[in-house]
N, C-alpha and C positions, 0 to 999 in steps of 0.2 A: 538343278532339279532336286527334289526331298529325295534321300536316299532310299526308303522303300513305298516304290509305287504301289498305289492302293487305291480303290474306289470310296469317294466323297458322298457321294449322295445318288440314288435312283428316282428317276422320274418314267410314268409312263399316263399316256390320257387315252381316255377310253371312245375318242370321236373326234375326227377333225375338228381342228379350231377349238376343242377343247380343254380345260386348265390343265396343267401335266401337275398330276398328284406324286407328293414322296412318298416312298414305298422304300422299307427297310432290305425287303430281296424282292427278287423278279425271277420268276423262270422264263430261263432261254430256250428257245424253241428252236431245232438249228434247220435253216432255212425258212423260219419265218420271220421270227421277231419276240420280242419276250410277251408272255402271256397277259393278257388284259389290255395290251397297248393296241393302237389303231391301226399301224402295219401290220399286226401279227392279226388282226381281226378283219385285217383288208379293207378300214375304215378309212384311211390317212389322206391327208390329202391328195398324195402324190401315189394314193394306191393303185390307180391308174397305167401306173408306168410302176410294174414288179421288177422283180430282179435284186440281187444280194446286197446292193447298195441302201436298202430300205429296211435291212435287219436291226439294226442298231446303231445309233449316234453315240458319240462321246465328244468333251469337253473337258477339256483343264481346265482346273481349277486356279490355276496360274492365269490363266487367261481371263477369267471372268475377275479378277482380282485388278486386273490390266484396265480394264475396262471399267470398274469403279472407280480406279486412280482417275480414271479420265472423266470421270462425269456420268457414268453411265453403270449405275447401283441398278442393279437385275434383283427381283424378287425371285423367292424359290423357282423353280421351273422354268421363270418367262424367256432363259432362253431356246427352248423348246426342245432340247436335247435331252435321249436316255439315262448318260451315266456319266457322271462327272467323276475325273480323275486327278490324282493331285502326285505328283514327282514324276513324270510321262512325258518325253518329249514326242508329241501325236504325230510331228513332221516326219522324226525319225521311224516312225513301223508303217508308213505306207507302202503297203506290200507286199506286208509282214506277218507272217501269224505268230499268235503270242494268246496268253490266256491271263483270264478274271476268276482266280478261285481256281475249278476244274472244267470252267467252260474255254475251249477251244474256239478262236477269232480269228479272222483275217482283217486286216484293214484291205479298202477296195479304195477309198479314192477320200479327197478332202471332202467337208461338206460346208460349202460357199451358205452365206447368209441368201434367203430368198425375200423376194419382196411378201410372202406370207407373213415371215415374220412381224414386218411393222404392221401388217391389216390388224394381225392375230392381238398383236401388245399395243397398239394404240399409240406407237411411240416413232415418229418420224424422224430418218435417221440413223436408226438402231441399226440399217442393214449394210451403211458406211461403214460404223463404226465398229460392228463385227471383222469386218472384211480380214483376209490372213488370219482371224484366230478366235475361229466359228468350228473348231473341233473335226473330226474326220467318222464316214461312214464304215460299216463294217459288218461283215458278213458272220452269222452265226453259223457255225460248225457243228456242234456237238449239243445235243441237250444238256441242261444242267441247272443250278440257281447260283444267281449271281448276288453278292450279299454287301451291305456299306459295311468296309474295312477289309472287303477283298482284297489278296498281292494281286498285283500285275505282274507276270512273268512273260519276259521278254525271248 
């Protein structure tokens, strides 16, 4: 892994099914979700079903990288994930609290590819070939902004 973990890029959409727009920061909102996004506005799809696993997604940037070696070039966003991370092993902090910047995180659980995904991208498939390394959910803590070229502190 890059020796200093750090966030790649922020995405959030503002309505289910939504394009996920890049955005340079995002305020975290702790126990909801970061501002403007569709779980923190109770829009998501899966807003239905609350609880701290809908605060925030991440992805490695490792992994989306894996996933174009293989045939499958993701455009900005289309993997529908908050906050891409790059030198982050995501398996190792399930668990784990760790922070982005000054915002305080727990990981809560993996976050498995959904059949949304391919309704959403148009792309049949996609939700195979995610599979194991489709990034992990996680619970905001602490208000704060989360910024692209934040450390990861483990």
């Amino acid at each position: 892994m890059h020796a200093l973990p750090r966030v790649d890029a922020i995405y959030i959409a503002d309505g289910a099914d939504r394009p996920m727009q890049a955005v340079d920061e995002a305020a975290a909102q702790a126990g909801r979700g970061l501002a403007g996004d569709r779980y923190a506005l109770g829009i998501g799809t899966y807003s239905r079903k609350p609880g701290p696993y809908r605060h925030l997604t991440l992805i490695a940037a490792e992994d989306l990288e894996a996933l174009a070696a293989d045939g499958w070039v993701l455009a900005p966003g289309e993997h529908r994930r908050n906050v891409v991370v790059r030198g982050v092993d995501l398996a190792a902090v399930e668990g784990r609290e760790f922070r982005i910047g000054d915002v305080r995180l727990r990981s809560i659980r993996p976050c498995p590819p959904c059949g949304n995904l391919e309704r959403v991208t148009g792309r049949p498939g996609l939700r195979a070939a995610f599979e194991g390394r489709s990034g992990i959910r996680v619970e905001i803590l602490t208000d704060g902004t989360i910024r692209i070229g934040d450390g990861i502190h483990l």
